[in-house]
Structure formats: C-alpha cells, structure tokens
N, C-alpha and C positions, 0 to 999 in steps of 0.2 A: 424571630420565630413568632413574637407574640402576635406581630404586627400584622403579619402573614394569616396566622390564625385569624382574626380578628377581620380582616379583609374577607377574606373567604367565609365566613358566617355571613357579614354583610350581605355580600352578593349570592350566597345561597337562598338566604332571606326572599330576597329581591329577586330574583330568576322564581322563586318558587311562585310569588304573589303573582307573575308575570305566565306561568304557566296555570295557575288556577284561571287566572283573568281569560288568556284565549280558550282555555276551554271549553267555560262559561259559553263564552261569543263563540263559538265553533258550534256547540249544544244550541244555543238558540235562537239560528239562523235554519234549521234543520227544521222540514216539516214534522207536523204535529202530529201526522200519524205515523211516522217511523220513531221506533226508539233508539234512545243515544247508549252508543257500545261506548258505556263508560271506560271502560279496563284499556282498550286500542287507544282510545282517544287518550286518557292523560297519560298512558305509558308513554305514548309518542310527541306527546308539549313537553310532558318534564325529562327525557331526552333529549331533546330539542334545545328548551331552554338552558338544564346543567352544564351543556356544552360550552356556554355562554359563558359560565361559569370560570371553566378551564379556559377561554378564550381569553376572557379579561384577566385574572393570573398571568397568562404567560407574557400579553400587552404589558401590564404595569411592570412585571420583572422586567421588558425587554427596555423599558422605556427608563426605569432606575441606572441602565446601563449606558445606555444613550441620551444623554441629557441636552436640552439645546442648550448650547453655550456661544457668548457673540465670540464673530467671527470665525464659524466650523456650519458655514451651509450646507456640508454633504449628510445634517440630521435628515433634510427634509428627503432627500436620495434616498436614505438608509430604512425610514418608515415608510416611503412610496413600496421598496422592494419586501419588507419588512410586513407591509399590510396584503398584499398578495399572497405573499406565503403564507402567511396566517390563516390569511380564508381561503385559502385552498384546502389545507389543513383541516379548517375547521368542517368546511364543506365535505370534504373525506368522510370524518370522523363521524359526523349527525348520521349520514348516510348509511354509515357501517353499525352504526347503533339504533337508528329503525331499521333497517332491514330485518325480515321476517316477522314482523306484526302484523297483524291483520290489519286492511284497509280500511277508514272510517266511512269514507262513502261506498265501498263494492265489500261485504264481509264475506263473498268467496275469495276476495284477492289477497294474497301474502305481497308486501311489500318487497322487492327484492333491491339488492344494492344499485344495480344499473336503472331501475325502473325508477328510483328515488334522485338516481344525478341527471338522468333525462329530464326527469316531470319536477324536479324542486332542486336542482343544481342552483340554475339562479338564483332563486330565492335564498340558499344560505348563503350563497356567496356573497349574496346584495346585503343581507343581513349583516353578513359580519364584517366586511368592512365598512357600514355605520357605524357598528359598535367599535370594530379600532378604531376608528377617528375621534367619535367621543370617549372614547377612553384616554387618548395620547391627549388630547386638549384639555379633557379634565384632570391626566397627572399632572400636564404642564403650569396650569391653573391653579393646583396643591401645591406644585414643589415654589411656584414664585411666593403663594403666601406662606411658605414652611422657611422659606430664605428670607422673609423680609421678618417673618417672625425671630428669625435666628440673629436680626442683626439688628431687630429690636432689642433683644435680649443683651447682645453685646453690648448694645451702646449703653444700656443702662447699666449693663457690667463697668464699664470703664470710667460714665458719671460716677459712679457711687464709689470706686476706686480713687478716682481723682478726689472728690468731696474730701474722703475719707483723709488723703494724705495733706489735704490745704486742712484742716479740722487739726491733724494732727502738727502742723507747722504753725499753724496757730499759737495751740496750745503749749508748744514748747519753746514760743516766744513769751509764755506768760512766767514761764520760769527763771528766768534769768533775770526780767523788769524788777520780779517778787522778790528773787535774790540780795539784787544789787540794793534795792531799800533798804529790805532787812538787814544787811551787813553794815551799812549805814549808820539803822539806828543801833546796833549794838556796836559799834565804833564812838559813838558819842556817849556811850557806859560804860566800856572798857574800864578805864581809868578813874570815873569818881564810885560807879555801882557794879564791882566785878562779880557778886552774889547775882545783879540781876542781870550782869552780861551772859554769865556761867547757863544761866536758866534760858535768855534766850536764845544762845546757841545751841541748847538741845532741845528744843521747841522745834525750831530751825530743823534740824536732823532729822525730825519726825516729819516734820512737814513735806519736805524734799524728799524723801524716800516715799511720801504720797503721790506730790505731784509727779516725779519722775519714773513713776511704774507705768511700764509701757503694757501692760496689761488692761489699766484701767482702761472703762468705756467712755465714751465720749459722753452719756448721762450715766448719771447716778443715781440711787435716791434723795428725797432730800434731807433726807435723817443726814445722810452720811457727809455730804453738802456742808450741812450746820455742823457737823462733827469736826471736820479740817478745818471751818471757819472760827471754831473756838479756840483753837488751837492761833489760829491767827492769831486772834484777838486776845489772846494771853500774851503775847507778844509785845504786844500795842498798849497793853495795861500797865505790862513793865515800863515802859516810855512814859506813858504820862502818867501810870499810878492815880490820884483822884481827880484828875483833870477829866478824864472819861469815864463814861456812862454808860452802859449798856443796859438795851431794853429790848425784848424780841417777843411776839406775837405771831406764832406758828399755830394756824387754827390745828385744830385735834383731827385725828386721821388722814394730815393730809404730808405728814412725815413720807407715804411712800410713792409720791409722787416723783416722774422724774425730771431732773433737772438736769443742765448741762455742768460737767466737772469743771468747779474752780469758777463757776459763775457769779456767786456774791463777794468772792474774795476781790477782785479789783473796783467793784461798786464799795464794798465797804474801806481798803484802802483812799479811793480817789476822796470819799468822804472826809475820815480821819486827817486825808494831807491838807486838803484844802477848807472845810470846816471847821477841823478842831485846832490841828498843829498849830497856827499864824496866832491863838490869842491865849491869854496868861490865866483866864478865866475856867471852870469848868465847862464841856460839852458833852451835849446828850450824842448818841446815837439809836437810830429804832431799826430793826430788823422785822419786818412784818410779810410772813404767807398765807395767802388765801385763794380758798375756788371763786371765781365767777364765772356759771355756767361751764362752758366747756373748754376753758382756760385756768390755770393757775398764773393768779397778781401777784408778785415779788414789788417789796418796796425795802428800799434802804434809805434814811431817813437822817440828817444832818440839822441841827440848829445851828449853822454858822452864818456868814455874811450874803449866803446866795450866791448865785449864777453870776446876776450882774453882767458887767461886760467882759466874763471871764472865759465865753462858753467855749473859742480855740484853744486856750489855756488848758481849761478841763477835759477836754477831750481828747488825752493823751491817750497813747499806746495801750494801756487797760481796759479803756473805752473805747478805741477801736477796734481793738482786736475783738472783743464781747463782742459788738455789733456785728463782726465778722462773723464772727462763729454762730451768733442766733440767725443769721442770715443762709448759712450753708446746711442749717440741721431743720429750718423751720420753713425756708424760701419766704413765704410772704406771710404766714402764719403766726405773727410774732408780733410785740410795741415794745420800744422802746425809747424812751425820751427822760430829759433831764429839766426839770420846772422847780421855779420858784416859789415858796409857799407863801399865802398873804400872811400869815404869823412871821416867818421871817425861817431861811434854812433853803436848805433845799432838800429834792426831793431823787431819786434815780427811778424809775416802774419799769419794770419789765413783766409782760403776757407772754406767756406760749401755752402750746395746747396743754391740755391736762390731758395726764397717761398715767399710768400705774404701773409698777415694775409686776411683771406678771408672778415672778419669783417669790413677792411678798401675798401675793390674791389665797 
C-alpha cells in the first residue's frame, strides 16, 4: 500500500506540473487582446492530465501482473491488446470528464461528450497509448534493476554466509591444534609437578569453554584478546616457570579495538615452541599493540634463533589458518609476515584496520 501511495503522489506531482506547463502554453499562444478564461482552461488540462494519473496506476498494476518472462512471447500479444483497451478507456473517461465546460476558444460553447470524441478522440487516444508504452518500458526497466538489485543482494547474502562458516571452520580447527599441545605439555607434568598439572588442567577448562562458545564473534575486543591470552600464558609459565618472560606494550586506549578471536594466541604459541622451548636458557617474549593511522600493528616478539631456514617448518597449521582467517575477514586489508630481527629473534606483525567496538564508544 505504501508503495502504491507513494507512486500516486509522484505522478500527481508530475501530471500537475505538466498541467500547469500546457496551460501556460495554451494562455500564451492566445491573442493579446482576448482574455484567457482561466477557470475552463485549467479545469480542463488538470482533467486531462489526472486521467493520466489513473492511466498509469492501472498500466503499472496491469504490468506487476504480466511480467515479461523468457520464453512466454504472448506478453507482447497481451500489452498490444492491453494498450488499446486502455486508451480506449482512457479516451472515454477524459471525454466524459470535460464534457460540459465551457469551450476555451468559443465561451458560448459547452463542450459536450460527442463533440469532445469527434474533435479530440485522436488526440487522447494518441496520447495514451504513448503514455502506455513508456509506462510498460519504464516498469520493465525498474523491475530488471529491482531483479538484479535483488540478486545483488543474494549473492552477497550467500558470500557472507559462506565466509561466515569457512571463519568458523577455521576457527574450530584452532581448537583441537591448542588442545592437543596443551595436553601434551601437561602430560610431561603429570608425574614430577602434579600441583602444576592440577592448575593447568583447570586453565585448560577455562580456556575451552572460551574458545568453544559458539556464541562468540568472529572479533572481539582487544582487552578480551589479551584476557584469554593470559590465561594462555599462565599455562606456558607453568612449563618453563623462569625460563620465560613476559613483556607487553598495549598502547593506552587502544584495549577497545577489534581484533579477530584467538588471533595472538597461535603467534604467541608458534613463538614459545619454536623460540623458547629448543634452549636450556631463559627467553623473553614481547607482546606489543599499537595504532598507525588507520590500522592497528600487533607484534609478537621472540629472542630465539630466528626464522632461518625454518620458514615451512614455522608455518604450521597456527599460521595458516591465522593467515586464513585475516584473509576472509580483511580481503586485502591486512599484513602479515614473519622476519628476522638484526639483534637476533624473530618477529610475527600483523596490520588490520583499526575499528572500535561500538558497544565500548
């Protein structure tokens, strides 16, 4: 109904402006010493014209019904017979609706019905099948971009559906990798540190009951981020106790930015395994977020033996999948690489946009 309303303003609009106009031009084609019978003359344009009104109404309805569709040729049959009866109709109707107005060229004459289809039958009838024809070409014209707009709209229904469940397959490949570690390293405590297996089996429990909430979003803030990753890393302290280090440089206010869930936790694993684990010695690790321009830089930060000629090695399953996942949520939006520092360590950086959880603004 709204749509309908809203059509019919239009085109009242538009019939009106189009009755003032011949008026106009009616009034000042007329000599200058007779005066213009205002009152005959637009009674009889904006009758004229309203009709137009109710013309194209009944075209659009007739054409929502009749749609061209491939292979049903009998549309163009159906608006051939369709636009006759219309302006026949239409041609009636104007007819029957000036009659008995006074004449704008003779002001003794009353216009009567038959003296209006003799002397202007043509003319409406010529009139209004232009106007059905550019009416039927300009629905036909709406409804293709109304259809491709609808199936724009699909596709990107279905993109962002698909993304959504590769994001979420993803992610629930990172649970089991995270898993199978962790059971790992508390297998190799069991037996001499059962105080510190105890503790990281219920780390463990918290953790999993994060990762595994099918609720959470694909970003998070990064407060919350660093929150599960502490929880890691309590984990991890248990295992090598003063062997690691932890250091982290979270510039100020930029906790509510978002980040994608469970993003630093396999950079900061891949680190630990391959940095710290392999040597007897203590190792640092740095955690560092910051804005540049219109990006947040994430770095995760290793003193160990470098990249080297490790770099298939390291680029397991944690790192691929990450790469995946900033690939599916950012498209080209995004860096991420793996370098060697000239001190000596390596490095992991990840960019993406900077965004703010609006919940926290």
């Amino acid at each position: 109904m709204r749509r309908w309303l809203t059509l019919g303003g239009a085109l009242t609009l538009f019939f009106t402006v189009m009755a003032l106009l011949t008026s106009l031009t009616d009034a000042s084609v007329r000599d200058a010493d007779q005066p213009v019978p205002w009152g005959p003359l637009l009674r009889q344009q904006f009758k004229h014209w309203y009709a137009c009104v109710l013309l194209v109404m009944a075209v659009v309805w007739f054409c929502e019904r009749n749609r061209l569709e491939r292979g049903k040729t009998r549309w163009v049959l159906f608006h051939l017979a369709a636009a006759i009866l219309f302006s026949f109709l239409y041609m009636m109707g104007t007819a029957w609706l000036i009659a008995g107005e006074q004449s704008v060229r003779d002001p003794n004459r009353i216009l009567t019905f038959g003296y209006l289809l003799e002397r202007r039958g043509e003319e409406y009838f010529g009139l209004s099948i232009m106007v059905y024809w550019v009416t039927v070409f300009g629905h036909l014209v709406w409804d293709y971009y109304r259809r491709f707009r609808e199936r724009e709209t699909q596709t990107a229904q279905l993109q962002r559906e698909l993304i959504t469940a590769r994001l979420e397959a993803l992610r629930m490949q990172l649970n089991p990798h995270f898993l199978f570690n962790t059971l790992h390293a508390i297998s190799a405590l069991i037996h001499e540190q059962p105080e510190a297996a105890d503790r990281m089996i219920a780390r463990l429990s918290e953790l999993l009951r994060l990762s595994l909430d099918p609720s959470k979003p694909q970003e998070v803030p990064l407060s919350e981020e660093l929150s599960f990753l502490e929880s890691y890393l309590e984990i991890e302290k248990t295992r090598f106790s003063e062997r690691l280090q932890v250091t982290r440089e979270i510039e100020a206010g930029k906790e509510t930015a978002l980040v994608p869930f469970l993003l630093l936790q396999p950079l900061v694993e891949n680190a630990i395994r391959h940095g710290i684990e392999p040597r007897e010695e203590r190792g640092c690790l740095s955690i560092t977020a910051r804005r540049q321009d219109a990006t947040l830089e994430l770095r995760v930060r290793d003193d160990g033996p470098g990249l080297g000629n490790e770099q298939p090695k390291r680029q397991g399953i944690g790192l691929t999948n990450t790469r995946s996942r900033l690939q599916h949520l950012y498209g080209e939006q995004f860096t991420f690489e793996l370098k060697d520092l000239a001190e000596g360590g390596l490095e992991a950086r990840i960019s993406i946009p900077f965004r703010i959880d609006a919940k926290t603004r």
